[in-house]
VOPAGU-2260 file (C-alpha; in pm, 1 decimal, decimal comma):
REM VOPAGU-2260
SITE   aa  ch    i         X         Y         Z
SITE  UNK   A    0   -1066,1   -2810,9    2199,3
SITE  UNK   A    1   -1373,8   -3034,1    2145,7
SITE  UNK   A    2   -1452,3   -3196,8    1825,4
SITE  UNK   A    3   -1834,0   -3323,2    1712,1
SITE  UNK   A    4   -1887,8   -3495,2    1399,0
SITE  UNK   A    5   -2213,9   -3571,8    1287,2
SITE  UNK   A    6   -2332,2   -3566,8    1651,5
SITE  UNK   A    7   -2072,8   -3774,8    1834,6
SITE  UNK   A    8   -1745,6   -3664,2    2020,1
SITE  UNK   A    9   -1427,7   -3751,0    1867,9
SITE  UNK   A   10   -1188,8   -3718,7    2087,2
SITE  UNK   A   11    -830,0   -3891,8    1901,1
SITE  UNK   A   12    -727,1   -3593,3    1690,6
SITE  UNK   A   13    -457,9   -3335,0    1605,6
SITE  UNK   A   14    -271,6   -3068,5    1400,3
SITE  UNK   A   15    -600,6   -2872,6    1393,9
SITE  UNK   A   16    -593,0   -2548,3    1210,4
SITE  UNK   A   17    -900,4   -2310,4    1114,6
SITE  UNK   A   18    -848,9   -2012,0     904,4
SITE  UNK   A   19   -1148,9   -1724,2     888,0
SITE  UNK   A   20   -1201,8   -1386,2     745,8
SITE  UNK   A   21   -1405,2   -1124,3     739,5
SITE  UNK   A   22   -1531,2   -1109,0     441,9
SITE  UNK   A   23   -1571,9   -1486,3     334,5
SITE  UNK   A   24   -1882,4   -1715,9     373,3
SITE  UNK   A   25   -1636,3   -2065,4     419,1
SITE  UNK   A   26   -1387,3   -2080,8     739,9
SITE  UNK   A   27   -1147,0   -2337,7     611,1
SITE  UNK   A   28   -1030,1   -2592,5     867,9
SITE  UNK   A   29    -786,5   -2927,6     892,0
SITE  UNK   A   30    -708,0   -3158,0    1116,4
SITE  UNK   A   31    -512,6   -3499,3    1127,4
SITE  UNK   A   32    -660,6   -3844,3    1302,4
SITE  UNK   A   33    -595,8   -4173,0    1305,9
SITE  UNK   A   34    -806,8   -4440,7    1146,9
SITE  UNK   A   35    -911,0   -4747,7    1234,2
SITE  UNK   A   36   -1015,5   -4954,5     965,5
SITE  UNK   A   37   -1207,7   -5208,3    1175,4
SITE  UNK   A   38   -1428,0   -4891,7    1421,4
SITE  UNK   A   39   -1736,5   -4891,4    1340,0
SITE  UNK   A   40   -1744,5   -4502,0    1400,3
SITE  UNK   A   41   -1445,3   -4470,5    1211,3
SITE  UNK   A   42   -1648,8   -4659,3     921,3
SITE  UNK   A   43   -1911,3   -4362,1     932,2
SITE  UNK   A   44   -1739,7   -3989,8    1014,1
SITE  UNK   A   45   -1419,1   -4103,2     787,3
SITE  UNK   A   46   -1590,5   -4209,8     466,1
SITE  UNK   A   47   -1529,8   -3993,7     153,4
SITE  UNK   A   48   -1804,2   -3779,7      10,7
SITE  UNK   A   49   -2055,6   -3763,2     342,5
SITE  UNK   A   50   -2010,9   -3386,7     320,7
SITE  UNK   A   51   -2073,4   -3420,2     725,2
SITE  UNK   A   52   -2163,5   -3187,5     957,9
SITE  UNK   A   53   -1871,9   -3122,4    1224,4
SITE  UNK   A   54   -1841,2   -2850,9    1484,5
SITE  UNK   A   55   -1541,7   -2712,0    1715,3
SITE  UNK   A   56   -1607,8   -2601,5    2040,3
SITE  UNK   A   57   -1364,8   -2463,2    2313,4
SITE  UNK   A   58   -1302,0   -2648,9    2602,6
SITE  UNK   A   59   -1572,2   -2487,7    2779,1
SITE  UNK   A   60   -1847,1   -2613,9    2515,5
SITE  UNK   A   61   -1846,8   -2239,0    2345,1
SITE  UNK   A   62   -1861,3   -2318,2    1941,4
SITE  UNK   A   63   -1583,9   -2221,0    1700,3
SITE  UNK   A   64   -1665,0   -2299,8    1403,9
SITE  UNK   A   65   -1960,5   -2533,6    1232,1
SITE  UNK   A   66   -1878,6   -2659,4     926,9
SITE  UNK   A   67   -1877,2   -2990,0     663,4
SITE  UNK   A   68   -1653,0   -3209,8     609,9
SITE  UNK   A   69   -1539,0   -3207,1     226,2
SITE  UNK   A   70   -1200,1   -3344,5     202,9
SITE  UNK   A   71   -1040,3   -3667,6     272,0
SITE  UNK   A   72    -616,8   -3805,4     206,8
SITE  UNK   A   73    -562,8   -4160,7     353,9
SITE  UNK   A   74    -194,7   -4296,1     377,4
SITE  UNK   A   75    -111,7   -4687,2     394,1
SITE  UNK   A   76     252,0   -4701,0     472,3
SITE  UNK   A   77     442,5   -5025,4     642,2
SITE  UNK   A   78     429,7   -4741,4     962,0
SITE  UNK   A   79      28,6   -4630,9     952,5
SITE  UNK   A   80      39,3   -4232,9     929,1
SITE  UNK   A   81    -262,0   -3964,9    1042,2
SITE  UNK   A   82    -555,5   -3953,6     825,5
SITE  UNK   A   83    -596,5   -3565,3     656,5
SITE  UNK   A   84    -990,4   -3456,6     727,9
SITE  UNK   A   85   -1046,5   -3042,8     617,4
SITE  UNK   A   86   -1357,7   -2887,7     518,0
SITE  UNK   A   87   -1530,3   -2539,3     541,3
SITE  UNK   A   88   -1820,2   -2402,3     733,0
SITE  UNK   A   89   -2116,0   -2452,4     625,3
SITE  UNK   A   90   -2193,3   -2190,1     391,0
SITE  UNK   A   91   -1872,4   -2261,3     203,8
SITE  UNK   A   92   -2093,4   -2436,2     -36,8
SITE  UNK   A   93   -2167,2   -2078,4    -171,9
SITE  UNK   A   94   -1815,7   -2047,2    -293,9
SITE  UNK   A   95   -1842,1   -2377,6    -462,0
SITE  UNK   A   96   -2167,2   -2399,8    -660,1
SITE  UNK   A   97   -2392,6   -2176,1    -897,0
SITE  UNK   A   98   -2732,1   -2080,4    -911,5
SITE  UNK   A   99   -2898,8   -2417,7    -926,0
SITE  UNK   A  100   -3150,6   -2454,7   -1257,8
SITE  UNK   A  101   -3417,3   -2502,5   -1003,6
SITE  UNK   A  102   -3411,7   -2102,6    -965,2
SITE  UNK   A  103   -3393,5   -1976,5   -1253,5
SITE  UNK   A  104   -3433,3   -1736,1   -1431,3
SITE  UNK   A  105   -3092,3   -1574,6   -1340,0
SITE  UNK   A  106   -3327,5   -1212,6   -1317,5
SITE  UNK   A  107   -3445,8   -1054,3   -1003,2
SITE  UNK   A  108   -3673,4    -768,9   -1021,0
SITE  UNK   A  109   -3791,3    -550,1    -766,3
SITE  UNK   A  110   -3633,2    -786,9    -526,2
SITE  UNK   A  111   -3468,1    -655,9    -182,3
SITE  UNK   A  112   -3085,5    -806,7    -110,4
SITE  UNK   A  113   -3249,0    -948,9     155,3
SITE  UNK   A  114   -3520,5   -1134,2     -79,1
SITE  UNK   A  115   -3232,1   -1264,4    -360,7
SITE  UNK   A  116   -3036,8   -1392,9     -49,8
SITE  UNK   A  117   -3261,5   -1595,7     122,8
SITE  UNK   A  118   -3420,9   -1734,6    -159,3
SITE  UNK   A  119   -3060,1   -1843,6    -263,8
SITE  UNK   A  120   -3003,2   -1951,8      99,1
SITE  UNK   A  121   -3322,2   -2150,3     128,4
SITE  UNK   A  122   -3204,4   -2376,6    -113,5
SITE  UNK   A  123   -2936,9   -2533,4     121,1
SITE  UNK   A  124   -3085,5   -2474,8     419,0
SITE  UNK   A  125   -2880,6   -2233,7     525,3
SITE  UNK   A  126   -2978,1   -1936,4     752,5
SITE  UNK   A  127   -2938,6   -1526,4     675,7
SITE  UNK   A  128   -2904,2   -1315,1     993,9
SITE  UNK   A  129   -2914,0    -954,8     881,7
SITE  UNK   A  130   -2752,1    -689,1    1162,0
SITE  UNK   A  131   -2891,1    -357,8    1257,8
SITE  UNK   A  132   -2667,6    -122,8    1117,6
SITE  UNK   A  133   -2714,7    -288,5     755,7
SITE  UNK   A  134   -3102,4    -390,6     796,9
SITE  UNK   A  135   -3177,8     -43,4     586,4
SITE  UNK   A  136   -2999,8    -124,5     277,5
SITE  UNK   A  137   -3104,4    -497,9     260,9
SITE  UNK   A  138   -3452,7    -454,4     255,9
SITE  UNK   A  139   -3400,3    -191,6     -37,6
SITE  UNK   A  140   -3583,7    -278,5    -347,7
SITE  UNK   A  141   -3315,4    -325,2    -615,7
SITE  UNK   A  142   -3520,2    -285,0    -940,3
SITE  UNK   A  143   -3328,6    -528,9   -1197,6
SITE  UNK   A  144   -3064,5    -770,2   -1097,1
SITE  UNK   A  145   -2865,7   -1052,6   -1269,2
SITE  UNK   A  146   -2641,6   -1279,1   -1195,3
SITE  UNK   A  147   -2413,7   -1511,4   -1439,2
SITE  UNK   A  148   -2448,0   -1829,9   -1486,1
SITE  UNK   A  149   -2077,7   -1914,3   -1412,9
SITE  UNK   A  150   -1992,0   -1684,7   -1142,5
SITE  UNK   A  151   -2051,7   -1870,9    -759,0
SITE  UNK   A  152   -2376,7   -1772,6    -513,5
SITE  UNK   A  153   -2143,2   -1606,9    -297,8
SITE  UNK   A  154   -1976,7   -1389,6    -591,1
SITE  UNK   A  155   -2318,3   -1295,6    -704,3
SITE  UNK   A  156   -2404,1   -1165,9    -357,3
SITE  UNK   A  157   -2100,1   -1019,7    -288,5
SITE  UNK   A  158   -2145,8    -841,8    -603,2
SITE  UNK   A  159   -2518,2    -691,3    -498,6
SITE  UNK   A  160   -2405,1    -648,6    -129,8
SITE  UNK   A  161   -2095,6    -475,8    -198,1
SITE  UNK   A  162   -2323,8    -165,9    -421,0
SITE  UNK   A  163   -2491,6    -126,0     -67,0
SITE  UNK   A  164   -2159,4    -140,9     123,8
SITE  UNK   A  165   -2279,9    -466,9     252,3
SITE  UNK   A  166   -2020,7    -732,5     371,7
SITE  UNK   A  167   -2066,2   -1082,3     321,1
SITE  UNK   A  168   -1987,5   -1332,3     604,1
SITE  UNK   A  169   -2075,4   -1613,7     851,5
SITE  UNK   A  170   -2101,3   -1652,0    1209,3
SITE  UNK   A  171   -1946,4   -1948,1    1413,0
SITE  UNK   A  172   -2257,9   -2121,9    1396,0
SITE  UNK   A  173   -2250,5   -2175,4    1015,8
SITE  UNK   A  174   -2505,6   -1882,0     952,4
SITE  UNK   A  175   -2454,3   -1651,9     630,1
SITE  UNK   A  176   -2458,8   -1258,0     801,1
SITE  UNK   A  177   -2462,5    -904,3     661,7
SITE  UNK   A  178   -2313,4    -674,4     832,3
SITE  UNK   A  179   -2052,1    -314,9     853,7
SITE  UNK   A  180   -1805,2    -312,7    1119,8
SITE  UNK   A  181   -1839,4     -16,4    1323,4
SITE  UNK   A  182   -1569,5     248,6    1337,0
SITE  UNK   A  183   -1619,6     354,4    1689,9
SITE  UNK   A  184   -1623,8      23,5    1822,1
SITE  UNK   A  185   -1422,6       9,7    2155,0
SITE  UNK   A  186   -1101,8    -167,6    2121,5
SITE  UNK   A  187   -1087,5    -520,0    2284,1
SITE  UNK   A  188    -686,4    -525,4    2300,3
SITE  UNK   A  189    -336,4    -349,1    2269,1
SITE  UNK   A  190    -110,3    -554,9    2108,5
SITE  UNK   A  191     270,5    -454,7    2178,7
SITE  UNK   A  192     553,0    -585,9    2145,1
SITE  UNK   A  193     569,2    -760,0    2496,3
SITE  UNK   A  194     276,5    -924,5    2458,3
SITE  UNK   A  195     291,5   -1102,9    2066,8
SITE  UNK   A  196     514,7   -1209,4    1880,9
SITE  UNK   A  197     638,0   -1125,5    1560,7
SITE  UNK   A  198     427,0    -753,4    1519,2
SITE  UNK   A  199     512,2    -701,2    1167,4
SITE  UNK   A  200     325,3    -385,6     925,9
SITE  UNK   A  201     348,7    -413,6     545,3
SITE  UNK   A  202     295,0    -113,9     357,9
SITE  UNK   A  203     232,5    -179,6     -84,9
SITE  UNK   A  204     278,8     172,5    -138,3
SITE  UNK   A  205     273,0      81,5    -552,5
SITE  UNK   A  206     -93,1     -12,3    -552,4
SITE  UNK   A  207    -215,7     268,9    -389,2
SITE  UNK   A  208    -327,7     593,6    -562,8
SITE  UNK   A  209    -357,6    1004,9    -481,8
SITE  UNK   A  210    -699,9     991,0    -638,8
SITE  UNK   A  211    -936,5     785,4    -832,7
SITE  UNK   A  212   -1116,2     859,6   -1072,8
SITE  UNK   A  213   -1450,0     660,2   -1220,8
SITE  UNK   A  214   -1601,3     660,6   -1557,8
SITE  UNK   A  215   -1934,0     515,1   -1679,5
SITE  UNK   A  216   -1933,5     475,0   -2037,9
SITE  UNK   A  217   -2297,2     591,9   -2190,4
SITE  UNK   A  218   -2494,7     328,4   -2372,8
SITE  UNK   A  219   -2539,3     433,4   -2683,0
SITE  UNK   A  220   -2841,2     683,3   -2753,4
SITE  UNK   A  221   -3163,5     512,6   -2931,8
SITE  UNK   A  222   -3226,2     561,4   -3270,2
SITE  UNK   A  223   -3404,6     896,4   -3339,7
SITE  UNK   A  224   -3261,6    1064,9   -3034,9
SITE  UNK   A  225   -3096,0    1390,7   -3075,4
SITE  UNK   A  226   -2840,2    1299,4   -2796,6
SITE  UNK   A  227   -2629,8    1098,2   -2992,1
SITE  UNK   A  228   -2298,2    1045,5   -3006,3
SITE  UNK   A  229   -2078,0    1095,0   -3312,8
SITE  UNK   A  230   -1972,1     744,7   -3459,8
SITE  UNK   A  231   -1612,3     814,1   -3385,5
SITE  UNK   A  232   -1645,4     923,4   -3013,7
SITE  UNK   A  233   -1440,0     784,8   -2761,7
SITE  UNK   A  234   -1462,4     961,9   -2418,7
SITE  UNK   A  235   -1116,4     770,0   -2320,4
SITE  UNK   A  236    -917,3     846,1   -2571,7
SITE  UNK   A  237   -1030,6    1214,3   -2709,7
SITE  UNK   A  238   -1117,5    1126,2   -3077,1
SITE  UNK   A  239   -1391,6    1281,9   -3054,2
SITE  UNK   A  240   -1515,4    1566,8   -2821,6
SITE  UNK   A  241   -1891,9    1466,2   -2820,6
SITE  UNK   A  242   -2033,1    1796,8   -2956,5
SITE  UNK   A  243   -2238,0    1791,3   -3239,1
SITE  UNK   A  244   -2168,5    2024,1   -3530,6
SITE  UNK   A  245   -2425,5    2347,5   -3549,2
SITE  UNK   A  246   -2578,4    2208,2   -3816,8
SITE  UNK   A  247   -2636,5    1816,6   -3725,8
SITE  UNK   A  248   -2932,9    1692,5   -3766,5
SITE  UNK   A  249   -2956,4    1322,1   -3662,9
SITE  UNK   A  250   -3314,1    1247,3   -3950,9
SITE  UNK   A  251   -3173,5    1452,0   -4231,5
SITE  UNK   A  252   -2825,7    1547,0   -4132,9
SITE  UNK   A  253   -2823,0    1857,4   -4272,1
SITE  UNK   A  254   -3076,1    2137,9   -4070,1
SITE  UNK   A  255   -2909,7    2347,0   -3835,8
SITE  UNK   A  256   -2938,4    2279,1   -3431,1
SITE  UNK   A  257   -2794,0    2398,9   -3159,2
SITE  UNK   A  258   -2488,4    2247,0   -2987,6
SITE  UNK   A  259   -2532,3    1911,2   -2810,4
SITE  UNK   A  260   -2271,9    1755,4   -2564,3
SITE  UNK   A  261   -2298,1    1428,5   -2422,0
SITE  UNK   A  262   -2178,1    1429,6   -2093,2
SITE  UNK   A  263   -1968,0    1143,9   -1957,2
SITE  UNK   A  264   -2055,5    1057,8   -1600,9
SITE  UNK   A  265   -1762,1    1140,8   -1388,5
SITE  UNK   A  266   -1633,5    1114,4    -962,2
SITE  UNK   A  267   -1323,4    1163,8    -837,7
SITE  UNK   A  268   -1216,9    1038,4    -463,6
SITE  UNK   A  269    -919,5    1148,2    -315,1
SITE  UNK   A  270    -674,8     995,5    -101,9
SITE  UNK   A  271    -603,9    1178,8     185,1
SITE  UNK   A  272    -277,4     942,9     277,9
SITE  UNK   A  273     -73,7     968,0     -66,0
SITE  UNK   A  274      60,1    1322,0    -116,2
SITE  UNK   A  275     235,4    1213,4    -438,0
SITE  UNK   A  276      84,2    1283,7    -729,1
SITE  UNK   A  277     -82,1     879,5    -812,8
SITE  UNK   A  278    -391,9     926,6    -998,0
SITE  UNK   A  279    -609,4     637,0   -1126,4
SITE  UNK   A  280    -873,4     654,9   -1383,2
SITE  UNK   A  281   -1178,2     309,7   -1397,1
SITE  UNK   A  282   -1468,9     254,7   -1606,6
SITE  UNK   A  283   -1754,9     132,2   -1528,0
SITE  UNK   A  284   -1972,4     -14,5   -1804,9
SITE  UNK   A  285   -2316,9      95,7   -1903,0
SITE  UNK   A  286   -2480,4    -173,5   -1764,0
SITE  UNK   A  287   -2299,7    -151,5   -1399,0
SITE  UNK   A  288   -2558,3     -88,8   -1112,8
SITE  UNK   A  289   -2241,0     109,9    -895,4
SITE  UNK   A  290   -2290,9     470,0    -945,0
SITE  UNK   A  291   -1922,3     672,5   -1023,9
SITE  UNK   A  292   -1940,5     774,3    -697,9
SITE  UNK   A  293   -1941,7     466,2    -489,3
SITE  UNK   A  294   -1727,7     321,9    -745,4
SITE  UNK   A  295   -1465,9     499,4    -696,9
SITE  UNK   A  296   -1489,0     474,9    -304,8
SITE  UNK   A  297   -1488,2     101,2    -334,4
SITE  UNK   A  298   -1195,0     122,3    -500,1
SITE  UNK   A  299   -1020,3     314,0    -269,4
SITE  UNK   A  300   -1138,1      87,0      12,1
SITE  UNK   A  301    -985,0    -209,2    -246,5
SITE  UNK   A  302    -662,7       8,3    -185,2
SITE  UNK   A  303    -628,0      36,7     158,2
SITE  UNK   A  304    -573,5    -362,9     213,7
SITE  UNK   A  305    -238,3    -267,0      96,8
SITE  UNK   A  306    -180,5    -166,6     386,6
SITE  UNK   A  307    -172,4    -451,5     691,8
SITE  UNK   A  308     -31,7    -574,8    1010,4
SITE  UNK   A  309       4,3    -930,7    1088,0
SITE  UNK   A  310     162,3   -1082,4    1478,2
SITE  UNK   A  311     101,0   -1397,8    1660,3
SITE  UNK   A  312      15,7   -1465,1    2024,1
SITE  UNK   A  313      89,7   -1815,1    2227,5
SITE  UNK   A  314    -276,3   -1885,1    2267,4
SITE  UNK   A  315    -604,9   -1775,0    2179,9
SITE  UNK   A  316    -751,4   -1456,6    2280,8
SITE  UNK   A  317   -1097,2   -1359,2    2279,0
SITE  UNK   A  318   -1092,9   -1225,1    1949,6
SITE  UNK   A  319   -1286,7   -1291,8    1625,5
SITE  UNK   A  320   -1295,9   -1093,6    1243,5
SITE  UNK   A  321   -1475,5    -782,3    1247,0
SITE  UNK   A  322   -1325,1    -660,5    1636,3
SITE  UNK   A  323   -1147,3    -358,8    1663,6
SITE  UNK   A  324    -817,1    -385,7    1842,5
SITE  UNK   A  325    -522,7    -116,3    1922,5
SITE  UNK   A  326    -146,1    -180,5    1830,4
SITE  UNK   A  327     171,0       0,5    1915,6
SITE  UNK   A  328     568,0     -84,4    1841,7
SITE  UNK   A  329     780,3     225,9    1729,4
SITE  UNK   A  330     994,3     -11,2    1529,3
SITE  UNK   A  331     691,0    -111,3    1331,4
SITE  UNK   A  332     655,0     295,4    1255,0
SITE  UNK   A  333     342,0     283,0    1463,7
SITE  UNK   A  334     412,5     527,0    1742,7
SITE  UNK   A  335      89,0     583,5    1903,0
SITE  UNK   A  336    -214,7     325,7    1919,8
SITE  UNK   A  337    -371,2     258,4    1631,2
SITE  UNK   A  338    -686,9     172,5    1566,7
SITE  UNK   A  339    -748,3    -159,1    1315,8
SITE  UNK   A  340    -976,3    -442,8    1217,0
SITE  UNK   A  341    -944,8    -769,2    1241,8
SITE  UNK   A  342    -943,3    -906,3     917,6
SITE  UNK   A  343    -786,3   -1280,1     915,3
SITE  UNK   A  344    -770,6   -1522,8    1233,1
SITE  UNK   A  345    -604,9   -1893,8    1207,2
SITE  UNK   A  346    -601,9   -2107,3    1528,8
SITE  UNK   A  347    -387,1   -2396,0    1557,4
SITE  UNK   A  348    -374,6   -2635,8    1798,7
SITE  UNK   A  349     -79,4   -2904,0    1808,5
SITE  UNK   A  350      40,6   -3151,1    2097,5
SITE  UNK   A  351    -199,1   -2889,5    2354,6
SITE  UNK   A  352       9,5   -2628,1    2206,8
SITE  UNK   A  353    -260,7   -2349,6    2144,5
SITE  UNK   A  354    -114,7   -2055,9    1885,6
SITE  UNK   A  355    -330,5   -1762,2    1731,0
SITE  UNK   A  356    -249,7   -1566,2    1389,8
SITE  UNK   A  357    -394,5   -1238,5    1322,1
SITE  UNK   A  358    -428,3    -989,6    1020,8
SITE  UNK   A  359    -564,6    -649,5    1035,4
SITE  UNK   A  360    -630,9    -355,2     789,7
SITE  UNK   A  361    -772,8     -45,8     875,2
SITE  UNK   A  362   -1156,2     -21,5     989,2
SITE  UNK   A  363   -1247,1     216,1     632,1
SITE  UNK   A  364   -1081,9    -109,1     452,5
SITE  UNK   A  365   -1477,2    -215,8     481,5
SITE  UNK   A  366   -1654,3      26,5     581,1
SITE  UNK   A  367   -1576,0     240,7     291,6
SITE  UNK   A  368   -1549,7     618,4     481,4
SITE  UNK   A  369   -1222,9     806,2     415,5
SITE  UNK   A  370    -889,5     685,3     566,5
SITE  UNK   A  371    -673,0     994,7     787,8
SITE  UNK   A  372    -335,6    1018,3     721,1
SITE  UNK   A  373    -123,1     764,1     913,4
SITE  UNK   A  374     288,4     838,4     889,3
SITE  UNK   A  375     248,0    1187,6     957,7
């Protein structure tokens, strides 16, 4: 590995580690190096609060990552010990900061995702790179829009991308990217038991569900309207069954009209992996853009990371988040190949000891479709 900060090669370094996944804007990343107090160089890419720019390539020039440099931990001991130098790539910054007062207001109107992300992005320079299978839904106008004023830029967008089934990301260039992993990607490997180590699936059943159910609780009805709900009604709890008495009116409160029943919007998904009878029942509030429906298919794509498989291999494949790979081991309960996304990489590199970490979930984890039955 090859390591560039702010420009120049450094070449005396170890322990490196960088951590990325799928769904995050900042690949976190450490290393240790010694430092010499009297280098001039030293001087420049080790001083505190430079937030500079650093890049790790492969040993064929290829990048890694591209990131900034956040974090600093010096240690004077009678023995001098490794500097501590970790960071994030470069649109970590998201995760870190609000909407800066320069943009207010916090409103977007008839605004595109595409629109309220690069304007965001523009502020630190940072670039959007939209892919094909998503470029539909980001250039949809989204009519009203607003963010908080405490939540992060990359909650907010996560927030608006995720009603699209948009994911939120970066590429290893330090570019922010929206994309949807394909389903019928080919796979790039089988992973089996003779070739990784430590092939291991985890299964929460307890935070998964037979069905789910989403509510939207109305807004209440404006003044004068004869769709209004009784003063008592609750749609959670029953108190009140929303139908108007025969002879309600809502002006005088006393002329006869005919029955009126407020209907609570209502979708149910169902599980097709949990036999057992698990339902769940969410609300959505009035003022949530997510429609029942999709709300209750994000939450069963929330679900299904309960569900992962984790090994290690004794170097670094040619794989990145968002690749579709195959794994088998009948001691695992996986008896035929299955199919999975590549959720979490960390790469390590130690004493020219390479060593590569990998999480996966299954491909509907983010793309949202319906999951078939696995342990059948």
């Amino acid at each position: 590995m090859k390591i560039k900060i702010a420009g120049q090669y450094f070449e005396h370094f170890n322990d490196v580690t960088i951590d990325t996944s799928l769904d995050a804007v900042a690949s976190t990343f450490s290393f240790t190096a010694k430092f010499d107090p009297q280098n001039e160089l030293h001087k420049k890419i080790f001083k505190p609060l430079s937030y500079l720019r650093i890049e790790f390539l492969n040993d064929d020039g290829k990048p890694i990552s591209t990131g900034t440099i956040t974090n600093h931990s010096f240690k004077s001991k009678a023995n001098p010990e490794l500097a501590q130098i970790s960071g994030y790539s470069l649109p970590g910054v998201l995760e870190d900061c609000n909407i800066p007062f320069d943009l207010y207001p916090l409103e977007s109107n008839n605004r595109s995702l595409k629109q309220i992300a690069e304007r965001l992005l523009n502020y630190f320079e940072l670039k959007l790179i939209i892919y094909p299978e998503v470029e539909k839904e980001c250039n949809q106008i989204i009519p009203k829009s607003v963010a908080d004023p405490e939540e992060t830029i990359k909650d907010y967008l996560s927030k608006v991308a995720a009603q699209k089934k948009v994911i939120l990301g970066h590429d290893v260039y330090g570019n922010v990217i929206m994309f949807r992993p394909k389903l019928n990607a080919p796979s790039k490997f089988l992973y089996v038991r003779e070739n990784c180590e430590e092939l291991t699936l985890d299964v929460d059943g307890q935070s998964m569900h037979s069905s789910i159910t989403t509510l939207r609780q109305p807004a209440k009805p404006k003044k004068g309207s004869t769709d209004i709900l009784s003063d008592d009604y609750d749609p959670l709890d029953g108190s009140d069954d929303g139908v108007l008495d025969d002879d309600y009116d809502p002006l005088a409160g006393n002329s006869t009209s005919k029955k009126k029943r407020i209907l609570l919007p209502v979708d149910t998904v169902t599980n097709p992996m949990i036999k057992a009878k698990r339902p769940k029942v969410d609300k959505l509030s009035s003022g949530d853009e997510t429609d029942t429906l999709k709300g209750a298919q994000n939450t069963i794509a929330n679900e299904l990371k309960s569900i992962g498989i984790s090994f290690n291999v004794p170097r670094w494949d040619q794989l990145s988040v968002g690749d579709i790979i195959e794994v088998k081991d009948e001691t695992q309960y996986i008896y035929d190949p299955l199919r999975v996304l590549v959720a979490n990489t960390v790469l390590s590199e130690s004493a020219g000891q390479k060593t590569m970490s990998v999480v996966c979930v299954l491909p509907e984890t983010f793309t949202g479709e319906m999951p078939k039955p696995l342990f059948t």
